[in-house]
N, C-alpha and C positions, 0 to 999 in steps of 0.2 A: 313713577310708581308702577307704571305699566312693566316697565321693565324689568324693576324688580319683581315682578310676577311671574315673567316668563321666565327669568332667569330660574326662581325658587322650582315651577313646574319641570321645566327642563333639566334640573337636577332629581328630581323625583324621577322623571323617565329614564332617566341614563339608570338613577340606580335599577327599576327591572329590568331594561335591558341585560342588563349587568346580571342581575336577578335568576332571568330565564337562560341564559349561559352556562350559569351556576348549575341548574336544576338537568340540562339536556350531559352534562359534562359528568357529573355524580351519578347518572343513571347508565352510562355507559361504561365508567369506571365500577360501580357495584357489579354488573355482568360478568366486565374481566376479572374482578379478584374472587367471583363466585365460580367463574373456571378456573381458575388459576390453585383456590384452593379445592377444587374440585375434581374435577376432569385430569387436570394437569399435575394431580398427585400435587402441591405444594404448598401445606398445609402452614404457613409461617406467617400468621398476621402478626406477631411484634414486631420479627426482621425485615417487615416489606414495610410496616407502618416508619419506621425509623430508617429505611432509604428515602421513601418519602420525605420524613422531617428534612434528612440531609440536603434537600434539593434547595429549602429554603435560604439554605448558605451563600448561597448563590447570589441572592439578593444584595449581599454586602458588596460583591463585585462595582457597580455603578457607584454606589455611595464613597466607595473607597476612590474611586476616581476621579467625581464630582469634586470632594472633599481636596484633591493632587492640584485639580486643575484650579483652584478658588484660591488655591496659597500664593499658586506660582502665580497669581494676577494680580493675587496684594501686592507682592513683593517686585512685580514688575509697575504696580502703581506705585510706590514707595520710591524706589529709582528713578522713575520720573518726575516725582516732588522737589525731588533731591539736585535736580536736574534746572530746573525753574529759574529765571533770572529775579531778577528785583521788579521790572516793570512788570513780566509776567504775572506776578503774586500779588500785585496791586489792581491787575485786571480780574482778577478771579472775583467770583459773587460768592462769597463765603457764607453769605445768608440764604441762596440758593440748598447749596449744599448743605449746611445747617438745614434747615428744612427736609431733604431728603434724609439724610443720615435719621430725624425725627421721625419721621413717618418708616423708616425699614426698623428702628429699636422696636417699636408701636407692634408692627404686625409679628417680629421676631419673641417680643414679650409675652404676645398669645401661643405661640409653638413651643412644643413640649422641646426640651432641650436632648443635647444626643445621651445624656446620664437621665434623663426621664425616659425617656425611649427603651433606653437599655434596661431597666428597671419596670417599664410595662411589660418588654418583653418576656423576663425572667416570672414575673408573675402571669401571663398570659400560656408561656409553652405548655406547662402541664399539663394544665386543661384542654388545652387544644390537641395537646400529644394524645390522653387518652381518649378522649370525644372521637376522636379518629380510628385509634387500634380497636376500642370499645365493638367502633359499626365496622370493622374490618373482620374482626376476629366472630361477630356474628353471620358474618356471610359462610364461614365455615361449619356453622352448624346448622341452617338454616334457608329459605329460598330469599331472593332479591325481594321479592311482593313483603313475603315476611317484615324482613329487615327495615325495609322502605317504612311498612306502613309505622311500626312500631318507633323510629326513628321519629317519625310527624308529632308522636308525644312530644316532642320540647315545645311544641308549640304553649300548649299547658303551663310547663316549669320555665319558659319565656315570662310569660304574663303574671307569675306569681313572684320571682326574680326583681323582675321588671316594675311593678307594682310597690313590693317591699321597699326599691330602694329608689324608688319616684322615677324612675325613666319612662315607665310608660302610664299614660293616663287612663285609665279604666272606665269605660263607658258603658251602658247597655249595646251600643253596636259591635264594640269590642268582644265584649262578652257574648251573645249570642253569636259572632261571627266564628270564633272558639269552641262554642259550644256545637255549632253546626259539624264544624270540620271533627269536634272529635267525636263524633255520633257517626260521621263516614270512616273516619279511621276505623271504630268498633265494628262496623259494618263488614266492611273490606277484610277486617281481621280475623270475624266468624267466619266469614266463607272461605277463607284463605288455608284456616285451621279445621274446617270442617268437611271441607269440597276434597273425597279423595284424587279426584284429578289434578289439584292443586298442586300434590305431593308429587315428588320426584323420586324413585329410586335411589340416587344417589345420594340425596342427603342424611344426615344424622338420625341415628333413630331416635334420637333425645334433641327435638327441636326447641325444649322449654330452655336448654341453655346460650340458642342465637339467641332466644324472645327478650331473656334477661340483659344477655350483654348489648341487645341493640336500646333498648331501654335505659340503662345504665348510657350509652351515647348520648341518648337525648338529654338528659339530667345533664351531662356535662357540659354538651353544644347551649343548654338555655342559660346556664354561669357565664361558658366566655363571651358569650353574643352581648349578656348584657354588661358582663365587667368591661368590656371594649367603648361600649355606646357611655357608661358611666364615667371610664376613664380621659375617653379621649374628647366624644361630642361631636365632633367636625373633623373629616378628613383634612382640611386646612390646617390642622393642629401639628399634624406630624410626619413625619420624612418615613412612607410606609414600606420603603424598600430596607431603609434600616431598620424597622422594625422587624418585619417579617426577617431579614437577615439573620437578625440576634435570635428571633424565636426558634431557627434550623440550628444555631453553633451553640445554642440552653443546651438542644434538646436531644445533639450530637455530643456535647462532653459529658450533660448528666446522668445520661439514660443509657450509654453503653456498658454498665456491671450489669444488667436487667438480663442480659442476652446469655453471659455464661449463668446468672443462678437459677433460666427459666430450664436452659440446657442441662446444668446440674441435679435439677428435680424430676426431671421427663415433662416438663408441662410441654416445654417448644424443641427438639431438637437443633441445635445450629447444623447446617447445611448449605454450601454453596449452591446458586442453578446451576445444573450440569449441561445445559442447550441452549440455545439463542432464544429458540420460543420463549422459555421463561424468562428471560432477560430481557426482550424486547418488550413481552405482556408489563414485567417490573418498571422498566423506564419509563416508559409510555405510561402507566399508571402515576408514575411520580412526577413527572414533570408536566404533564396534561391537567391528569385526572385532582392531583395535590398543587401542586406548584405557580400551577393557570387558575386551578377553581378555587383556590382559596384567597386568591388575589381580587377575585372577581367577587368574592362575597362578604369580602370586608368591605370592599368599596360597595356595593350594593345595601349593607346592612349602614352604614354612614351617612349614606345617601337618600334614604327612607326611615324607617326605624327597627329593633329588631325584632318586633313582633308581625309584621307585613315579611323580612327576610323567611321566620322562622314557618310562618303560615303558605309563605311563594314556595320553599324549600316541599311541602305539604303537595307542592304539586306533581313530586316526584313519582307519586303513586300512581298516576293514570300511566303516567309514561313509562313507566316500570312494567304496570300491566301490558301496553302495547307492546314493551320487548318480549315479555311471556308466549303474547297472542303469536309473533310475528316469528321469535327464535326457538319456542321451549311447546310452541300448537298447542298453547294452553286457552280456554275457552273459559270466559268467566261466568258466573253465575247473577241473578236477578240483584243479589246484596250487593256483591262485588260491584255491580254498575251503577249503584242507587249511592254505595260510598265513596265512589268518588266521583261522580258529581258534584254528591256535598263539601266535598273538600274543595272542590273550584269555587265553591258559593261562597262558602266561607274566607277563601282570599280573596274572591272579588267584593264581598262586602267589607271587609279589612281595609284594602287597598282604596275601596272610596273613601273613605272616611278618614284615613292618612291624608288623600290629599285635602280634602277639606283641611282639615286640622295645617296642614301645609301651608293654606294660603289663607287661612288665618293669621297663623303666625307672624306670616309673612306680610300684613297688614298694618299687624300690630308694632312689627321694629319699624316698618316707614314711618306711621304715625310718630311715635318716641325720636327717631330723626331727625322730623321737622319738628320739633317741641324742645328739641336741643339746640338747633339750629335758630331758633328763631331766640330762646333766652342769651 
């Protein structure tokens, strides 16, 4: 029972590890595409969101491999059956292997199949596609603090999501834990929006269009967080490299007419980068900042639940500040330090109470175990 204890805890810490990954990797990626659409002249958040998607293709790579090398071992086990003498086959424990073959059907009955997979994936890209372009395309009207703080709303439409369709269980620590954090967000966000030093020359004179479109992310980021933990349950369920695979080659065949009718109306001009700069700032955004972090925060949302991922994500904000303090000698104000603070409160109160809840749980299926075991 012990072990099943540390087991359950030790999956709880991998996922923040995982967590905090997530949160240092998406603060340093909002930087670059806030120069990149900035500084760097290169105003193209659909065309960089959708190199991004493409990297997840990538992921099919292994799968397709795995899947080469698993045939050619049937079939080299198959040869060998075939191969077998008379006394041979009489020595075999066929009850053995019965047994085994039992227990792999068992755990394989639990895992989503590769046409389940393919089918979460198709309903999973969308939302994942625009959650993404949504807070991309707000860093071009908008600052990094901005975008950040405004983003931490999903925490909110997490817990309502969440709630509506039973994933997550609603508590008063819950709630006040929520309520703290988005009392720091509002905090963070008056000073942010009112503090003239806050403001950068360089940005839009119409900052109310990042505010909406990063908000408009968050709404999205609290749908897929929870249609994921709804759909799937347990990382155990499903082969996440093929998933994530199918969600890059949705998200690459359906979404490329987007680019000529955004080009065709003047919203996004299509453009090559004309430099290395942008292309190295582009890859490096896609395969780091997309490709790494989003691997790390499905495993991390799995691994915890997504109303701790959505509130850890909430920690982005101080850190965001500190790239401010560190690269932009921006100097925060009395609200700005008092709101994010609260936002650490409010995940460290979250985060306890996960894992309480955790090793409840985790109690309660030993118990049920040995009550099966014992009839």
């Amino acid at each position: 029972m012990s072990d099943i204890k540390h087991l359950s805890q030790k999956r709880y810490w991998g996922g923040i590890l995982a967590l905090s990954g997530v949160v240092f990797i998406w603060v340093s990626s909002s930087f670059a595409m806030n120069s990149l659409f900035g500084e760097m002249d290169y105003n193209k958040p659909f065309l960089v969101t959708y190199l991004n998607t493409a990297t997840f293709s990538f992921y099919l790579i292994p799968s397709i491999i795995k899947r080469f090398k698993k045939n050619k071992r049937r079939q080299q086990e198959g040869s060998t059956t075939k191969l077998l003498t008379k006394d041979d086959r009489n020595s075999i424990n066929y009850a053995a292997i019965e047994e085994e073959a039992s227990n792999n059907r068992k755990s394989e009955d639990n895992k989503l199949s590769t046409w389940e997979t393919i089918k979460l994936s198709l309903e999973f890209c969308i939302l994942w596609f625009f959650a993404n372009y949504t807070t991309n395309a707000s860093l071009a009207y908008t600052s990094v603090g901005s975008s950040t703080i405004l983003s931490s709303m999903s925490g909110l439409f997490t817990l309502g999501i969440g709630a509506l369709f039973k994933v997550e269980k609603m508590n008063k620590i819950k709630f006040i834990a929520v309520i703290i954090s988005l009392l720091g967000v509002s905090l963070v966000s008056y000073s942010d929006n009112h503090d003239p030093l806050s403001r950068d020359e360089g940005y839009s004179p119409v900052p109310l269009i990042g505010d909406i479109l990063a908000l408009l992310g968050a709404i999205f980021y609290g749908g897929y967080t929870t249609l994921l933990k709804l759909r799937i349950g347990n990382e155990d369920r499903i082969d996440m490299s093929l998933f994530f695979g199918f969600v890059g080659a949705f998200n690459v065949l359906l979404l490329w007419p987007i680019i000529p009718i955004l080009h065709f109306i003047g919203l996004e001009t299509f453009s090559v980068p004309m430099n290395a700069t942008l292309w190295t700032v582009i890859l490096l955004n896609a395969f780091i900042g997309t490709f790494l972090s989003d691997y790390l925060w499905l495993l991390a949302m799995l691994m915890t639940s997504p109303l701790v991922v959505t509130l850890g994500i909430s920690l982005t904000i101080p850190l965001a500040l500190t790239g401010d303090i560190l690269f932009k000698s921006f100097l925060p104000g009395i609200n700005y330090a008092i709101g994010a603070l609260l936002v650490i409160a409010g995940f460290l109160a979250v985060n306890t109470d996960a894992l309480h809840e955790s090793k409840e749980r985790t109690q309660e299926e030993t118990l049920r175990a040995i009550e099966e075991d014992l009839l």
